[in-house]
Each structure stands twice: as structure tokens, then as C-alpha cells.
PAMIBA-448391 format. One record per residue (C-alpha): residue number from 0; residue in three letters; chain; x, y, z. Coordinates in steps of 0.2 Angstrom, whole numbers. Last residue first. Example, Ala and Ser with C-alpha at 12.3 -4.5 7.8 and 13.67 -1.06 7.14 Angstrom:
residues 2
+-----+------+-----+-------+-------+-------+
: seq : type : mol :     u :     v :     w :
+-----+------+-----+-------+-------+-------+
:   1 :  ser :   A :    68 :    -5 :    36 :
:   0 :  ala :   A :    62 :   -22 :    39 :
+-----+------+-----+-------+-------+-------+
***
This chain:
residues 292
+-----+------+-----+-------+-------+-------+
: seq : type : mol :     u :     v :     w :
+-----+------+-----+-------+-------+-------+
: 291 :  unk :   A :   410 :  -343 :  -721 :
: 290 :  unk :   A :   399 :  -338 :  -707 :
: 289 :  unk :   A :   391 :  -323 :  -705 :
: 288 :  unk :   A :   380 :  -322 :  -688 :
: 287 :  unk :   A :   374 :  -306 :  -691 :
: 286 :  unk :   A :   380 :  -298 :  -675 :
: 285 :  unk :   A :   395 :  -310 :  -674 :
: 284 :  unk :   A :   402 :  -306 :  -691 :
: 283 :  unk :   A :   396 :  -286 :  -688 :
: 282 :  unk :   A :   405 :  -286 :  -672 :
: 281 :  unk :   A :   422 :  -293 :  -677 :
: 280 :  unk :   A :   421 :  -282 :  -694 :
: 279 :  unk :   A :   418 :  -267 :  -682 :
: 278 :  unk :   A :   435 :  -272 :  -670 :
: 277 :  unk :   A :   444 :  -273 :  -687 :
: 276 :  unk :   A :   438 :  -257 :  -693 :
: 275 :  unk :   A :   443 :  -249 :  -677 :
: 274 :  unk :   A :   462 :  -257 :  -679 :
: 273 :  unk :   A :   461 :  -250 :  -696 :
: 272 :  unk :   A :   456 :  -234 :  -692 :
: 271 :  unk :   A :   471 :  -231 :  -681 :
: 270 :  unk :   A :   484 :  -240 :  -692 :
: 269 :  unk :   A :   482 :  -226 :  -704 :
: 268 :  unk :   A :   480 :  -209 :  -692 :
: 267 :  unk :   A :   495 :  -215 :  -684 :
: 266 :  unk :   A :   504 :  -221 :  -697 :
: 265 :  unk :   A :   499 :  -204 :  -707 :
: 264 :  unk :   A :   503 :  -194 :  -693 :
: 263 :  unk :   A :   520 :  -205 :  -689 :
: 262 :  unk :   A :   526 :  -202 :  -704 :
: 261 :  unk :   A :   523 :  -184 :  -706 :
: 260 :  unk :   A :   532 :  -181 :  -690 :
: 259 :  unk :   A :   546 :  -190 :  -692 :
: 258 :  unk :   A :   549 :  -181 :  -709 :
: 257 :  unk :   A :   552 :  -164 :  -706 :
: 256 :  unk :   A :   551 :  -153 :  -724 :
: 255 :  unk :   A :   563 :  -151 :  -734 :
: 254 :  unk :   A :   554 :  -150 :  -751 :
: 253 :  unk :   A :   563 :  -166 :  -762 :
: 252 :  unk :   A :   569 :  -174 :  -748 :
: 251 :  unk :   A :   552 :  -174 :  -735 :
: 250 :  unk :   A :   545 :  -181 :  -750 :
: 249 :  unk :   A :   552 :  -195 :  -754 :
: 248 :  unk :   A :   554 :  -200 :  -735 :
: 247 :  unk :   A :   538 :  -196 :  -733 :
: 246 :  unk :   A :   534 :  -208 :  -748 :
: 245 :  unk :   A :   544 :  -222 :  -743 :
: 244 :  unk :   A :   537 :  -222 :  -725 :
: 243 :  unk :   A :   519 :  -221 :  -728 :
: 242 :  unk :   A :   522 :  -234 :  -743 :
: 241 :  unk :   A :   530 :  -245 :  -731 :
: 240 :  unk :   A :   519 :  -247 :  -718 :
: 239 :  unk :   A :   505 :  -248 :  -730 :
: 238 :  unk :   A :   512 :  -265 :  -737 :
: 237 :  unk :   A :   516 :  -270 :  -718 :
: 236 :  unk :   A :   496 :  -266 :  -715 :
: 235 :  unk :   A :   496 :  -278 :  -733 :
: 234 :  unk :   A :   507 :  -291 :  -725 :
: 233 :  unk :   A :   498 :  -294 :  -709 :
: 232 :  unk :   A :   481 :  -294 :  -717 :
: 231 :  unk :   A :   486 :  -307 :  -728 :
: 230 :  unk :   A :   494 :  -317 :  -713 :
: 229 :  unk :   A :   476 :  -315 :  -709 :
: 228 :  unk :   A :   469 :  -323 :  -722 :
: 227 :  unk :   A :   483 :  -336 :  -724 :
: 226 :  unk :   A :   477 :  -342 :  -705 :
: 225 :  unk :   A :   473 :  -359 :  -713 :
: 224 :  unk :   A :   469 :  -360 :  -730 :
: 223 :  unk :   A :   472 :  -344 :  -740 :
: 222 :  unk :   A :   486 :  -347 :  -748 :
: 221 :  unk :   A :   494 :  -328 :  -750 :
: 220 :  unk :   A :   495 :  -320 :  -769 :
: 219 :  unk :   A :   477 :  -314 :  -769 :
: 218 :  unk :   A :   476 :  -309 :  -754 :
: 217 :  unk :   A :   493 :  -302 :  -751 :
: 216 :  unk :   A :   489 :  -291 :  -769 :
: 215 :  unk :   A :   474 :  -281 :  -761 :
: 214 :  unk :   A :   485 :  -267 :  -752 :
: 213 :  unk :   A :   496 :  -265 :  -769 :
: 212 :  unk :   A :   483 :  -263 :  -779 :
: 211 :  unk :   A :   474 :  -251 :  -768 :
: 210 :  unk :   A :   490 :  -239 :  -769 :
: 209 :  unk :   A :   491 :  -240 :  -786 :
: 208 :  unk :   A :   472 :  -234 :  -788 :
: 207 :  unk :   A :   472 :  -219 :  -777 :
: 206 :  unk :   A :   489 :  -214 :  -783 :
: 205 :  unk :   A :   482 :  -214 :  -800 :
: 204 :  unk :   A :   465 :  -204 :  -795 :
: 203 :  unk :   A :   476 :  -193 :  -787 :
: 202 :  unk :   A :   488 :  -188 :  -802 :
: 201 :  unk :   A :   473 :  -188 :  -812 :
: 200 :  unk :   A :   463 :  -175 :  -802 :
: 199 :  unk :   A :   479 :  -164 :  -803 :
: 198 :  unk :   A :   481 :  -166 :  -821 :
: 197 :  unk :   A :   463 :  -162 :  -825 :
: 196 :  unk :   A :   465 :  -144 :  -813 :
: 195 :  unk :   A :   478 :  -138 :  -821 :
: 194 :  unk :   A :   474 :  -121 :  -824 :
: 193 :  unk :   A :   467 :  -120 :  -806 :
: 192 :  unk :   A :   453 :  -108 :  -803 :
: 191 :  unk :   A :   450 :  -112 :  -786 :
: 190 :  unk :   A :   434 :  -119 :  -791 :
: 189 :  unk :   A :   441 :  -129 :  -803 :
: 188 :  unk :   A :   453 :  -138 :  -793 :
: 187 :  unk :   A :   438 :  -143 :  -779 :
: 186 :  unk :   A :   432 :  -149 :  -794 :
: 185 :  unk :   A :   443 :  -158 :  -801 :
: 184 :  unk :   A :   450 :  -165 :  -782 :
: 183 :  unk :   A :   430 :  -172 :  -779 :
: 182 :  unk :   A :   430 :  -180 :  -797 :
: 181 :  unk :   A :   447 :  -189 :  -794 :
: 180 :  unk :   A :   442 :  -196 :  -777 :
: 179 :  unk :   A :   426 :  -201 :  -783 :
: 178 :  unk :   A :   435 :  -210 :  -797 :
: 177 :  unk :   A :   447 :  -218 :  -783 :
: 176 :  unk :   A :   434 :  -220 :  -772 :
: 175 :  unk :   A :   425 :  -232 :  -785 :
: 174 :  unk :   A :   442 :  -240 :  -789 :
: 173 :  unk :   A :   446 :  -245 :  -769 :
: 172 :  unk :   A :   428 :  -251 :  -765 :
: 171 :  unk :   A :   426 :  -264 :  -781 :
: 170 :  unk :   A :   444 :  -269 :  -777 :
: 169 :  unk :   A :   442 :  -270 :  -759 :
: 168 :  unk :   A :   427 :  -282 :  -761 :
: 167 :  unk :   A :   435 :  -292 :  -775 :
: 166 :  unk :   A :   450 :  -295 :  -764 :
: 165 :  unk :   A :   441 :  -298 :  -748 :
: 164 :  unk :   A :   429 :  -310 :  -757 :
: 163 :  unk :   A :   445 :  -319 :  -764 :
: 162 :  unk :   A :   455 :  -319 :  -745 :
: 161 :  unk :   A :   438 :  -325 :  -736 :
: 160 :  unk :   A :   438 :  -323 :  -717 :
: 159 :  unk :   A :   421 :  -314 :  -722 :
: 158 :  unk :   A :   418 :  -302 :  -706 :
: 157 :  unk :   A :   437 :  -302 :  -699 :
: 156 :  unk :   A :   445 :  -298 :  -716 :
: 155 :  unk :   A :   431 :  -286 :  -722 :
: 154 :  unk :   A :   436 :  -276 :  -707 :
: 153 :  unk :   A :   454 :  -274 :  -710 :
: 152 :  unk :   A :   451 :  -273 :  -728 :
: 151 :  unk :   A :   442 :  -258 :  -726 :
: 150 :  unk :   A :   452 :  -250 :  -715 :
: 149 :  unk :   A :   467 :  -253 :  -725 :
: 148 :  unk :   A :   459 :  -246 :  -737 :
: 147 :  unk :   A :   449 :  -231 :  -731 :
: 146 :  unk :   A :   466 :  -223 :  -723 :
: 145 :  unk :   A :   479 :  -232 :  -735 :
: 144 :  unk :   A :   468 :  -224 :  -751 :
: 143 :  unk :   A :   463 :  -208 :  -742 :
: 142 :  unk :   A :   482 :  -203 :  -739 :
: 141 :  unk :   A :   491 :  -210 :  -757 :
: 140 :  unk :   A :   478 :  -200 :  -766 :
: 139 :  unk :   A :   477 :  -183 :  -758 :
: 138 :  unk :   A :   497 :  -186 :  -755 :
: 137 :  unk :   A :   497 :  -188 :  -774 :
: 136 :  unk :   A :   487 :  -171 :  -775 :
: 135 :  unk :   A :   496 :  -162 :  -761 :
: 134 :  unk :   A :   514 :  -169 :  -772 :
: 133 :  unk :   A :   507 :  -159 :  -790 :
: 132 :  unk :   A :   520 :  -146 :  -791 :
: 131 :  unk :   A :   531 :  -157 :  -785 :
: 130 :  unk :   A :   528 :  -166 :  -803 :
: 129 :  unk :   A :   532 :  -149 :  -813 :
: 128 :  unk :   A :   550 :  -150 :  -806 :
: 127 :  unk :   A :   560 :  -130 :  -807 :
: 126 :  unk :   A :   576 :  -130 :  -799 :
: 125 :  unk :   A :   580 :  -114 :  -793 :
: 124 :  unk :   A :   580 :  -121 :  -775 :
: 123 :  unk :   A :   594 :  -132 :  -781 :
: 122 :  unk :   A :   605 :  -120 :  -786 :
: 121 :  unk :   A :   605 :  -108 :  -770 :
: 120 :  unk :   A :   608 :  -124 :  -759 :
: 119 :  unk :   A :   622 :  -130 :  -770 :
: 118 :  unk :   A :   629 :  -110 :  -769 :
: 117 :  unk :   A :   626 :  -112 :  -750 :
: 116 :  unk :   A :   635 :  -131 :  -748 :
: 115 :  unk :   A :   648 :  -125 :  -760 :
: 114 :  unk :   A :   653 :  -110 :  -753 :
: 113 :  unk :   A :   652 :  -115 :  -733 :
: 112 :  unk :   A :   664 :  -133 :  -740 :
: 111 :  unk :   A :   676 :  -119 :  -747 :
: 110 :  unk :   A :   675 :  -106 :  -734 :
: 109 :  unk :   A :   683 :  -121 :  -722 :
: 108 :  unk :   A :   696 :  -127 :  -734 :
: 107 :  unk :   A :   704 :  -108 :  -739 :
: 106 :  unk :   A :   719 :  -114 :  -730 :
: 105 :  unk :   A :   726 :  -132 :  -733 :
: 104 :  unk :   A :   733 :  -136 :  -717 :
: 103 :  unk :   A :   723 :  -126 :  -702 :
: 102 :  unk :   A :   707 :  -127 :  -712 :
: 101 :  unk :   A :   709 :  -146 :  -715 :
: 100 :  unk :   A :   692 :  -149 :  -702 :
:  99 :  unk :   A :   683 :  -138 :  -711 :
:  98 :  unk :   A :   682 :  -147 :  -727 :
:  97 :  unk :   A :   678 :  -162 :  -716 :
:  96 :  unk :   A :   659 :  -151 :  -712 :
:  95 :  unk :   A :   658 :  -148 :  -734 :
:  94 :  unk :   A :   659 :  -163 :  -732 :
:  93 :  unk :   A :   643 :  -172 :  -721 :
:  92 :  unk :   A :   633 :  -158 :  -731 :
:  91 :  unk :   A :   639 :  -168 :  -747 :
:  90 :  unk :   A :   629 :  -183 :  -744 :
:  89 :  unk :   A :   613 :  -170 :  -740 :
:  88 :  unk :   A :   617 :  -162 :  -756 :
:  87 :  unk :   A :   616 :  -178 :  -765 :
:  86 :  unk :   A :   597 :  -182 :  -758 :
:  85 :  unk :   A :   594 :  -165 :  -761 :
:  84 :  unk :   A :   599 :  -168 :  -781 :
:  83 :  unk :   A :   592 :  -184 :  -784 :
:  82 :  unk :   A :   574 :  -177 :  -775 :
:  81 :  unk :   A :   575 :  -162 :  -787 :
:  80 :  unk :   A :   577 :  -173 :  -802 :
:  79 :  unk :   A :   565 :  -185 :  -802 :
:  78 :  unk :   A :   564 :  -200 :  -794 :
:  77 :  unk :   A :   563 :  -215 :  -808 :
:  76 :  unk :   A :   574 :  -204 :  -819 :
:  75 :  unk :   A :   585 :  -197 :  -806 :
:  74 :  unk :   A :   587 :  -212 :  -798 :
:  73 :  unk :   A :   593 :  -217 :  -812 :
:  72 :  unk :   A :   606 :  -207 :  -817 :
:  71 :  unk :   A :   611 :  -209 :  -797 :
:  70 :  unk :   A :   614 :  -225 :  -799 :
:  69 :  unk :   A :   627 :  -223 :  -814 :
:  68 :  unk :   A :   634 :  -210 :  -806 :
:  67 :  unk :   A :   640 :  -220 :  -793 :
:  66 :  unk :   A :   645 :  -235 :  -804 :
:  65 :  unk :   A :   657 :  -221 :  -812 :
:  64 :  unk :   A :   666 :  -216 :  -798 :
:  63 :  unk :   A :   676 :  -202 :  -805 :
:  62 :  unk :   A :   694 :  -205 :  -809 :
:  61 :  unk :   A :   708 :  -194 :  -797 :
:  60 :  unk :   A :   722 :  -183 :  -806 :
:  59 :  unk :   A :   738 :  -180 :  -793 :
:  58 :  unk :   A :   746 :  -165 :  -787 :
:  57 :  unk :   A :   737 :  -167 :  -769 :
:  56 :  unk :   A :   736 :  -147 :  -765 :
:  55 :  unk :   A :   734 :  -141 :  -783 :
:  54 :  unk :   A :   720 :  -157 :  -785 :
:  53 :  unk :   A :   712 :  -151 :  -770 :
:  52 :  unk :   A :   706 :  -134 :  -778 :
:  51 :  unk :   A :   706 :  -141 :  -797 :
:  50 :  unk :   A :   691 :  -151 :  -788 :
:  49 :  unk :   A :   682 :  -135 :  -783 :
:  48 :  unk :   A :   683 :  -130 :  -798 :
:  47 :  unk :   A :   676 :  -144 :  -805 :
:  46 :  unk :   A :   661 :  -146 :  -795 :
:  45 :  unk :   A :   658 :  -126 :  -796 :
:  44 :  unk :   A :   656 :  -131 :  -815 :
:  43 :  unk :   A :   644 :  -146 :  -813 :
:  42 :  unk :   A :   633 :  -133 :  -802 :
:  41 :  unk :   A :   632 :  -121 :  -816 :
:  40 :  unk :   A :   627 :  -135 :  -826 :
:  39 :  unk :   A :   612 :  -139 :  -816 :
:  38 :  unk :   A :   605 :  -124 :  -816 :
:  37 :  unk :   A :   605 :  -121 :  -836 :
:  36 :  unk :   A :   598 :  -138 :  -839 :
:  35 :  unk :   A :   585 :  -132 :  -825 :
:  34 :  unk :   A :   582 :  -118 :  -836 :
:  33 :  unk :   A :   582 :  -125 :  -852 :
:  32 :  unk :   A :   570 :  -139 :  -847 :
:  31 :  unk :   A :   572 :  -155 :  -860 :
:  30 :  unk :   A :   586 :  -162 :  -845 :
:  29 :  unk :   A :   598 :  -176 :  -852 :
:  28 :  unk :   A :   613 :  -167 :  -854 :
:  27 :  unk :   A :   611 :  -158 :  -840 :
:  26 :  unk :   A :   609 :  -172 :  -833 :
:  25 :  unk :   A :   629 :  -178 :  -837 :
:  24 :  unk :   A :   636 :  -163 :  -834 :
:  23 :  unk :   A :   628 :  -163 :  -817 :
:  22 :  unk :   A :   636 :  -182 :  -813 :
:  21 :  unk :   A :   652 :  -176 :  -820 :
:  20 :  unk :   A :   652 :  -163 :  -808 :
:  19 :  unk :   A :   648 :  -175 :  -796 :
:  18 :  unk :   A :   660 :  -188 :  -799 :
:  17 :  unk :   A :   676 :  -176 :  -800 :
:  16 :  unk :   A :   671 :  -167 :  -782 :
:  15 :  unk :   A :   669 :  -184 :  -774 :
:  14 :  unk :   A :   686 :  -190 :  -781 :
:  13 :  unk :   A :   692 :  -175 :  -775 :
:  12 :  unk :   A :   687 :  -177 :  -760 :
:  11 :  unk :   A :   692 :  -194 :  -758 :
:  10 :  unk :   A :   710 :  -188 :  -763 :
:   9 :  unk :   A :   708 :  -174 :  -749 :
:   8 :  unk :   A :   703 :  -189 :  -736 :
:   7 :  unk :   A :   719 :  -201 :  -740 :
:   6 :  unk :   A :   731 :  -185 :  -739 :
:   5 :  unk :   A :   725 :  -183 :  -723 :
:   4 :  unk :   A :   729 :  -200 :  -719 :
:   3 :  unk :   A :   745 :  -199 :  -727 :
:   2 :  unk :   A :   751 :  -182 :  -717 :
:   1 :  unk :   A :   750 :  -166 :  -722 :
:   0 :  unk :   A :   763 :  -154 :  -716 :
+-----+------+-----+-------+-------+-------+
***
């Protein structure tokens, strides 16, 4: 006998069921590549049979939640594909584990939820996303940007206590890494014989660049009368804070890897070399006796 409460849950899984396979249906509509069009829309059908399942025990039609996949349309376009979809699967881990807990009422529950998490896991390691395929070189980017960056900055800050001549200073720096950066990833490309060696330097040139304009925005935004040059500094270490931790997160989704420790490598390594810039900007100020 199934209560109301239980009852409750199966028409949430339903809706669940409903909103995802409408969600598939509604990317593969919008995917150029055949084969992840293909992928995705076997995964819409497993939705919908898996919805007919809890509709024969409920007897009653659910809607989708349309806001729902309205944000994750878009996600999806701003994230990517295979990030959208891991990120979903993760959501739907948590139910496939409730599927089993209505084994002893609705029989065939528990093999359901182990069916749909594997065949989801199948499906998405088919997915093929030409941007992952360039993730080291972004990482490349992303890495030596925040690690000679906020180093930089950390230093320049201390030795010139000047938020404009910081600015200027870190932008001048930050783009003649970035082409450096670039040139060095194409030809390390090349030398390993990489087809797409010119996309790859391109993809960490650009996160080079992105990454130093975000670092050297505080000074340029911040008053700096006062302490404004070190409440600079403050936000832009927060800035790095929080490209280290959106990006691992990013990426530790879309290729299942452990994130803790990614995150606190790069903060580590990250807030490590700033810190010892700092302490040489404080020496070279009071070595040369700079004072502005």
C-alpha cells in the first residue's frame, strides 16, 4: 500500500523524469554534432520510459518544470554540453538512491534508478566536446596567469603603493606573458605533432589575457586614496580565489576528476607566490628608497 507521502515522492519523480527528457529533446534539437545529437536523444527516450514507469503506479500525467529547463538551456550554452549533463547526472544520483528506497512497494524501483544512473553514465562518456579537448591548454593559461599575476601585483603594490602604476604595470606584464605563453604552448604543440596546435596556443593565450583583466580591474575601479591600494589587493587575491574555485569546479564536472585537491594546489601554489612577492616588493621599496 502506498501512502500519500510516498505517493508525493513518485509524482516528483516523475516530474523529474518528464523535465529531463524534455530537456534532452530539447538539445538535441540544438546540437550541430550528429553524434552527440544522436546521444543525447537516446537519453531523452530512457527519460520517458522511465516516466511511463511511475506514471502506471501514480495514474496521473505530471507537467515538466519548464523554468528548470530553461536554465539548464543555458547553461549548456555558456558551459557546454558535457559539464550540463554531469552536473544533471549528479542531481539525478541522489534518485536513482530513493528509487531504491520504494523497492518493497513498487517492485522493479531499485534496478530502475541502477539502469538509469549506468545507461546515463554510458551516454555521457560517449559525448564528444571539442573545447575539453583543449582544458590543459586553458588550465596552461588560467595557471601561470594567477601564479605570475597575482604575484606581480602583490609586489608592485607594496613597492609603488600606486593603484594606476600598478595597473599599467600588470597590464604591460600580463599581455607580454600571454603572447609568450601562446608562442611557447605552439610550439611545444608542434613538436608533438598536434594537428591543432594554433587552436591550442590561442586558447591559452585567451585565458592568459581574461584572467589579467580581471586581476587589474580593482585598481582601476577602487579609490585609491587611503588604503584603496590595498583594498585592491584584497579584492583581486579574492578575484583569483574565485577563478581557482570556479574553474576546478568546471572542470572537475565535466572530466570527473577530484576537486579538493586541485583547488587547493593552485590556491596554494597561487597565494604562496604572492605572499613571497609581496615580502620582495616590501624589500625592494625600502632598498631603493621608492617613494610615491
Amino acid at each position: 500500500m502506498i501512502t500519500e507521502e510516498q505517493k508525493q515522492k513518485i509524482l516528483n519523480f516523475q516530474k523529474d523524469e518528464m523535465t529531463s527528457h524534455l530537456l534532452y529533446k530539447q538539445l538535441a534539437g540544438l546540437i550541430k554534432d550528429k553524434h552527440n545529437a544522436e546521444v543525447i536523444r537516446e537519453m531523452s527516450d530512457t527519460e520517458m520510459r522511465h516516466y511511463q514507469f511511475w506514471k502506471k503506479v501514480s495514474g496521473t500525467e505530471i507537467t515538466p518544470d519548464r523554468i528548470k529547463i530553461f536554465f539548464l538551456l543555458l547553461m549548456t550554452r555558456i558551459l557546454g554540453l558535457t559539464f550540463s549533463i554531469k552536473l544533471i547526472e549528479r542531481g539525478e544520483a541522489a534518485g536513482a538512491k530513493e528509487y531504491a528506497e520504494f523497492e518493497t512497494v513498487v517492485p522493479g524501483a531499485a534496478q530502475l534508478g541502477k539502469d538509469e544512473e549506468e545507461h546515463e553514465e554510458a551516454m555521457a562518456g560517449m559525448i564528444e566536446e571539442e573545447f575539453l579537448s583543449y582544458v590543459g591548454s586553458i588550465v596552461l593559461g588560467l595557471n601561470d596567469a594567477l601564479v605570475e599575476l597575482t604575484g606581480t601585483l602583490a609586489g608592485l603594490t607594496f613597492a609603488l603603493q600606486s593603484g594606476q602604476l600598478v595597473a599599467v604595470s600588470g597590464l604591460i606584464t600580463g599581455i607580454a606573458a600571454a603572447f609568450s605563453m601562446a608562442a611557447s604552448e605552439f610550439l611545444s604543440a608542434r613538436a608533438d605533432n598536434n594537428p591543432k596546435a594554433g587552436r591550442s596556443a590561442l586558447y591559452t593565450g585567451l585565458a592568459y589575457i581574461f584572467t589579467v583583466i580581471l586581476l587589474i580591474m580593482p585598481y582601476l575601479v577602487v579609490p585609491q586614496h587611503g588604503n584603496g591600494i590595498f583594498i585592491s589587493l584584497a579584492i583581486t587575491l579574492t578575484i583569483a580565489v574565485l577563478i581557482i574555485l570556479g574553474f576546478n569546479f568546471y572542470v572537475s564536472v565535466a572530466k570527473d576528476l577530484p576537486f579538493k585537491q586541485r583547488f587547493l594546489e593552485m590556491f596554494g601554489i597561487s597565494m604562496g607566490v604572492s605572499v613571497l612577492s609581496f615580502i620582495v616588493g616590501i624589500i625592494v621599496r625600502n632598498v631603493f628608497n621608492i617613494d610615491m
